[in-house]
C-alpha atoms as a printed R data frame, in Angstrom:
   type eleno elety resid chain resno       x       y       z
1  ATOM     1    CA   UNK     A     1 -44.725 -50.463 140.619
2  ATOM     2    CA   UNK     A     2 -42.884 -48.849 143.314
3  ATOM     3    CA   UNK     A     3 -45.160 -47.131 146.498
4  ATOM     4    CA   UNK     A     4 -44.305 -45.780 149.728
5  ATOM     5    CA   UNK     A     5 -45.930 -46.855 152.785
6  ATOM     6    CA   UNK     A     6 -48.314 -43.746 152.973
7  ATOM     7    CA   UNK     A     7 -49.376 -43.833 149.985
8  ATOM     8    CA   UNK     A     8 -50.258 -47.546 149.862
9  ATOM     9    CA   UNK     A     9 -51.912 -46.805 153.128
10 ATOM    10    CA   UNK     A    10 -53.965 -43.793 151.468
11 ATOM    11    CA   UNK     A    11 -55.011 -45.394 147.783
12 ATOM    12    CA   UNK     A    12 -54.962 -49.419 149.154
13 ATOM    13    CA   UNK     A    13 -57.812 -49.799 147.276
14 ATOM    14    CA   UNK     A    14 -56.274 -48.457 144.315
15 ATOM    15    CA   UNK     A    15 -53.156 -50.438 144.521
16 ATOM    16    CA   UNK     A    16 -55.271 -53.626 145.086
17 ATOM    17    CA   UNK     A    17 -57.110 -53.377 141.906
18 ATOM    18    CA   UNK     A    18 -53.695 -52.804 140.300
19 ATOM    19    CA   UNK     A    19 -52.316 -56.249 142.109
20 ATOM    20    CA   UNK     A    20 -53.816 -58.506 138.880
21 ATOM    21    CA   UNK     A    21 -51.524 -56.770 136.479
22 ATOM    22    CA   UNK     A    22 -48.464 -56.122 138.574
23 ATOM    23    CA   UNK     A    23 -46.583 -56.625 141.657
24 ATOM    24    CA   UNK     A    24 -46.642 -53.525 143.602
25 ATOM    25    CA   UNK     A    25 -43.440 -52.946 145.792
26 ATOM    26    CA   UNK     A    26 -44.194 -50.845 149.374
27 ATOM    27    CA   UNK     A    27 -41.118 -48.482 150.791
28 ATOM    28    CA   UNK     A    28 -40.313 -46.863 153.887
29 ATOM    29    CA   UNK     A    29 -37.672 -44.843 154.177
30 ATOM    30    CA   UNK     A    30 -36.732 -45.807 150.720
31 ATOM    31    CA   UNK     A    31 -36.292 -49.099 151.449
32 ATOM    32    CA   UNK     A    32 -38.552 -52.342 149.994
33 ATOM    33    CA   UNK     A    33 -40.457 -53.378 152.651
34 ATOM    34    CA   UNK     A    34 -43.250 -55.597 151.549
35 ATOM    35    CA   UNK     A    35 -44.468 -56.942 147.881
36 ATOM    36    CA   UNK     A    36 -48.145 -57.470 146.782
37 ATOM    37    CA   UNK     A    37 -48.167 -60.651 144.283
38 ATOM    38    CA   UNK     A    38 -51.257 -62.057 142.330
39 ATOM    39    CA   UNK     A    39 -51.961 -64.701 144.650
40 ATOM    40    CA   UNK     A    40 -53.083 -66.540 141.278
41 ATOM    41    CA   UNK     A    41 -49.480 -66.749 139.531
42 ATOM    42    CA   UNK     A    42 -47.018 -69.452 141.350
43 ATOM    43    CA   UNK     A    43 -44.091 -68.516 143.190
44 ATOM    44    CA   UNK     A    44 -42.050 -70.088 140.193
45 ATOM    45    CA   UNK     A    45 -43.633 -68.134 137.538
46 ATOM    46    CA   UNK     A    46 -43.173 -64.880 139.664
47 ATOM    47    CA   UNK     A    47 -39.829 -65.935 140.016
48 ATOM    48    CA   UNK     A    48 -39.030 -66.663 136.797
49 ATOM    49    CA   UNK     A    49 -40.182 -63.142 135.600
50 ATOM    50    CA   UNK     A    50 -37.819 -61.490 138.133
51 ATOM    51    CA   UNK     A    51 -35.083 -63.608 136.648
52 ATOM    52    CA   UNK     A    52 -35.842 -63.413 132.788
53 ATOM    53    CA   UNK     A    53 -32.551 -62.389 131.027
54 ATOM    54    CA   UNK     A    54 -30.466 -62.732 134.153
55 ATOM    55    CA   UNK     A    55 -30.371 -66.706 134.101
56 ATOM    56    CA   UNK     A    56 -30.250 -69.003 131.217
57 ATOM    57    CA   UNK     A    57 -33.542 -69.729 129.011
58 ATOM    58    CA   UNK     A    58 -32.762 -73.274 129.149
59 ATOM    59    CA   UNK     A    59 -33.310 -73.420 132.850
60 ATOM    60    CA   UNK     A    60 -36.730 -74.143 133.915
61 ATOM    61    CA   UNK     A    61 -38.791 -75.459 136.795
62 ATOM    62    CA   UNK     A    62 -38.469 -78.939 135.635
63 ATOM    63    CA   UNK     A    63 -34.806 -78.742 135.730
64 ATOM    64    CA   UNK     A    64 -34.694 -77.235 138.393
65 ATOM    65    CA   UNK     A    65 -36.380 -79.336 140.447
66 ATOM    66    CA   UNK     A    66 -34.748 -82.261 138.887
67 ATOM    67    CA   UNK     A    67 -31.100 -80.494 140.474
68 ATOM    68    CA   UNK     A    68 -32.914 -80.213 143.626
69 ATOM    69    CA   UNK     A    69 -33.853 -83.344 144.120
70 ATOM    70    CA   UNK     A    70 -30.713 -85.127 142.418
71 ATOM    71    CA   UNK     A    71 -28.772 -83.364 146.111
72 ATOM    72    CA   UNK     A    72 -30.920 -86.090 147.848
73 ATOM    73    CA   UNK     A    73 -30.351 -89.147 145.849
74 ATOM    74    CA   UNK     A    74 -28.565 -92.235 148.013
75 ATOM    75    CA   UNK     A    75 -26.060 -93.957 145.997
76 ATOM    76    CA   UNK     A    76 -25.658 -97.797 146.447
């Protein structure tokens, strides 16, 4: 859900109770400012939601992290 500042500032309660079931998105001047998350859903699920269609399903945190780390590995 999309807000603008004064009316996240007006109905904060409001958009708080909403935070469980969505990410709410704050604007000012039209422009995304700041994003309220479920501070109970990791940053990789989140992210992985954002990215749904967009990347390959075969990609996931595992592999991911695997790639990551693999960029650090010493070779004898």
């Amino acid at each position: 859900m999309e807000v603008t500042a004064t009316e996240f500032k007006t109905k904060f309660g409001y958009f708080l109770s909403l935070v469980p079931s969505q990410d709410i998105w704050i604007t000012k001047n039209g422009k995304p400012v700041a994003r309220l998350v479920d501070p109970n859903v990791s940053a990789v699920d989140a992210i992985s939601g954002i990215l749904k269609g967009k990347i390959s399903d075969s990609i996931d945190q595992y592999s991911l992290r695997d790639e990551r780390l693999s960029r650090y590995e010493i070779n004898d």
